[in-house]
C-alpha positions as CSV (number, residue, x, y, z in Angstrom):
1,X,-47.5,3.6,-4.9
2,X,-45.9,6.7,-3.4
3,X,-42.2,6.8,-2.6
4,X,-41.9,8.2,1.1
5,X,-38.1,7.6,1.1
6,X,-36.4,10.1,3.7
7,X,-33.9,11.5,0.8
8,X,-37.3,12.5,-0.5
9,X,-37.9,15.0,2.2
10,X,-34.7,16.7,2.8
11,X,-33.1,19.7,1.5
12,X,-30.4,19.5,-0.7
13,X,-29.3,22.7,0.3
14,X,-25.6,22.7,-1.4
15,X,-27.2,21.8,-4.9
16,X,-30.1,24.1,-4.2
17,X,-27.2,26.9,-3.9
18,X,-25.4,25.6,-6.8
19,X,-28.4,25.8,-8.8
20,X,-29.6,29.5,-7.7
21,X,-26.1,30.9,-8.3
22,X,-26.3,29.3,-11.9
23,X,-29.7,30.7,-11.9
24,X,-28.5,34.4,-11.4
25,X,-25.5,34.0,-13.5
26,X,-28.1,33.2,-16.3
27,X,-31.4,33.1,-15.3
28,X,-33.0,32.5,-18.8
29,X,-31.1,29.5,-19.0
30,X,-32.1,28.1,-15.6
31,X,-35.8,28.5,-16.2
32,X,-35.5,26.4,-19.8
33,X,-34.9,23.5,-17.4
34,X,-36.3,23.3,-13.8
35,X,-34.4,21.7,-11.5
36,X,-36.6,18.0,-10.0
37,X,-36.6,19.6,-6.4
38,X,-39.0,18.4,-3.5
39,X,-41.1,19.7,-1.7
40,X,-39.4,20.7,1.4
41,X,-36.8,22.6,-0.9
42,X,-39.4,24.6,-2.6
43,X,-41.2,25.8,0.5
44,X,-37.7,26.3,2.2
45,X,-36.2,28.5,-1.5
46,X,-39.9,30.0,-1.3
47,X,-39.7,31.5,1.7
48,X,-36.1,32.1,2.0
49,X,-36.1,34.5,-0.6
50,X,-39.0,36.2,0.7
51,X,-37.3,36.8,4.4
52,X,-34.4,37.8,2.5
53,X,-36.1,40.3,0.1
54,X,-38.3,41.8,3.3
55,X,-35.5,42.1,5.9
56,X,-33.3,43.7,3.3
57,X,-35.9,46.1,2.1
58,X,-36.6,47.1,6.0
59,X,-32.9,47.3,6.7
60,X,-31.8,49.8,3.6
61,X,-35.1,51.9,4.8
62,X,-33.6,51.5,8.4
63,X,-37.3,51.0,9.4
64,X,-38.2,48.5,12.2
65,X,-41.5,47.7,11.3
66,X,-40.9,46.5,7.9
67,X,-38.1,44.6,9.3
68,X,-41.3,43.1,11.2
69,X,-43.1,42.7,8.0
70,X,-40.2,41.1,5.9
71,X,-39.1,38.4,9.0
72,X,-43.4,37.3,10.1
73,X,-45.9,38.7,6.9
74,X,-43.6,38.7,3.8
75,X,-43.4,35.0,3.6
76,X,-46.6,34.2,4.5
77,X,-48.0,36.3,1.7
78,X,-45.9,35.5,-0.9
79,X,-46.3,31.8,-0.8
80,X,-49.5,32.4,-0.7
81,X,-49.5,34.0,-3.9
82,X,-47.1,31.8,-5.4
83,X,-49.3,29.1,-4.7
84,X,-52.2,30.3,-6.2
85,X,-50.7,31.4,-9.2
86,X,-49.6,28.2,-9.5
87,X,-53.0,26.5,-9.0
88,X,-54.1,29.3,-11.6
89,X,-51.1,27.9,-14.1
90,X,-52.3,24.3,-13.0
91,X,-56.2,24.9,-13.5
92,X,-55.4,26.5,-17.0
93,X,-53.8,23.9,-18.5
94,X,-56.7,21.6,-17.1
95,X,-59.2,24.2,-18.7
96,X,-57.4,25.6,-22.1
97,X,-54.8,22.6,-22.4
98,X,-56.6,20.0,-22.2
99,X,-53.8,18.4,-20.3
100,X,-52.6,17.6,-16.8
101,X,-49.3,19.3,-15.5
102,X,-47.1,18.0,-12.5
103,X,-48.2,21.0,-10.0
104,X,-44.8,20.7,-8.3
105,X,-43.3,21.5,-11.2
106,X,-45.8,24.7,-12.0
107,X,-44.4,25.6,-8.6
108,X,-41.1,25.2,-9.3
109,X,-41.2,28.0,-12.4
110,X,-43.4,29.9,-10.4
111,X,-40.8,30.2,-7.4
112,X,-37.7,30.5,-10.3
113,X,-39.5,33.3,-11.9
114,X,-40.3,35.1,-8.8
115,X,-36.6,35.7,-8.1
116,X,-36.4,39.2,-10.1
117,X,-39.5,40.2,-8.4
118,X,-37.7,39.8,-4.8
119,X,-34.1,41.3,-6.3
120,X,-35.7,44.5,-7.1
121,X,-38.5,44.7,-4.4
122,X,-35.3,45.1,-2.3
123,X,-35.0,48.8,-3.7
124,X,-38.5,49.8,-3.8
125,X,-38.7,51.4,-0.6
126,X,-37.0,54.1,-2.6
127,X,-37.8,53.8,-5.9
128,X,-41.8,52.3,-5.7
129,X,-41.8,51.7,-9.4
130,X,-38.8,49.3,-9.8
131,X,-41.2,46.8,-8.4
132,X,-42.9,46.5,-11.9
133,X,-39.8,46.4,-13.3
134,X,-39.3,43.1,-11.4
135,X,-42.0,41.5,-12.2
136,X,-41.6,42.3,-15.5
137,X,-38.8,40.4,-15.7
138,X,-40.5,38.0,-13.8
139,X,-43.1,37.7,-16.4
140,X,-40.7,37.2,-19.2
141,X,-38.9,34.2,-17.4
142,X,-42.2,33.2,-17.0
143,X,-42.9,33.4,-20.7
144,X,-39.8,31.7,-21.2
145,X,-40.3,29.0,-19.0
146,X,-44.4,28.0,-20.1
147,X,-42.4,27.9,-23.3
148,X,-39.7,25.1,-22.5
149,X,-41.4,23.3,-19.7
150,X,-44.7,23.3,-20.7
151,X,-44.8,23.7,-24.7
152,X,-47.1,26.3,-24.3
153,X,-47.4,28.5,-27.2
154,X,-45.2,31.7,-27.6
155,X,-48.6,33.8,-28.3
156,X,-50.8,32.0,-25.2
157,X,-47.7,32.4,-22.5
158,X,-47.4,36.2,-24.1
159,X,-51.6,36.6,-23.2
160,X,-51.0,34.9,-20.0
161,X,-48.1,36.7,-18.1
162,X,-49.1,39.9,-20.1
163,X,-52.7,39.4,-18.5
164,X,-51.2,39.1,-15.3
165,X,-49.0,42.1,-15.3
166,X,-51.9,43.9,-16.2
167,X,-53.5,42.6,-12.7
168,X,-50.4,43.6,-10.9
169,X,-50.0,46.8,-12.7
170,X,-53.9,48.1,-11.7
171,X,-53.0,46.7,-7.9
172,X,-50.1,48.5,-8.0
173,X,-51.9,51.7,-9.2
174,X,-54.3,51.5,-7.0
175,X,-52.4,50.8,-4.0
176,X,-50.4,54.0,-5.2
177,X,-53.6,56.6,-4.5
């Protein structure tokens, strides 16, 4: 039977904050054990940092439009692309596994891992190539947290996030030319 209780569906948004400023502080840490948010605090972390991250990035380039982009498209996109990488994360462990993984929980590390990603995209407008260097780190707290969360092994989360930057790197590149 599901549990539809209304706690269920609220944000907790002061432990949410707790939790993120922990997260920061020591970010390796934080991804070893996910926090049990719900659903309505994922989307709203999710897209939160993603307004933040695009609004910033327009307002240090003083540029209107990506303003624009970071307040309506920046969201939409990446939790988007969080989701499917999570359904990829979730899908894998069905496939190569052989095991079934809560996909809130996929989610969550997804999100958590992301944060790098949307500290340096900040800067990017002027220095393009800090965005690898983002997710980068994204992909070793990614590593990290297959590792503690999941029991994946060191070598298989190592060929999965390195697989991944690859993708990202040859989408960057080619969204370079």
């Amino acid at each position: 039977m599901r549990d539809v209780t209304p706690d269920q569906k609220k944000v907790d948004v002061k432990k949410v904050i707790q939790f993120l400023v922990e997260f920061v502080k020591n970010p390796v840490q934080g991804i070893s054990i996910l926090p049990d948010w719900n659903w309505a605090s994922l989307f709203a972390v999710q897209i939160l940092l993603a307004l933040a991250s695009g609004v910033l990035s327009g307002l240090l380039k003083l540029n209107f439009y990506r303003v624009l982009y970071g307040i309506f498209l920046m969201p939409v996109v990446t939790t988007v692309t969080a989701l499917l990488l999570a359904l990829f994360l979730y899908y894998y462990f069905q496939l190569f596994e052989n095991r079934s993984e809560s996909f809130r929980k996929i989610f969550i590390l997804v999100i958590l891992s992301s944060i790098p990603f949307y500290l340096f995209q900040i800067i990017s407008e002027y220095f393009a190539p800090i965005t690898l260097i983002g997710f980068a780190f994204t992909a070793l707290l990614a590593i990290v947290g297959l590792c503690e969360n999941f029991n994946v092994q060191k070598k298989r989360a190592y060929t999965i996030c390195g697989g991944l930057f690859v993708l990202v790197l040859i989408a960057w590149f080619t969204n370079r030319n």
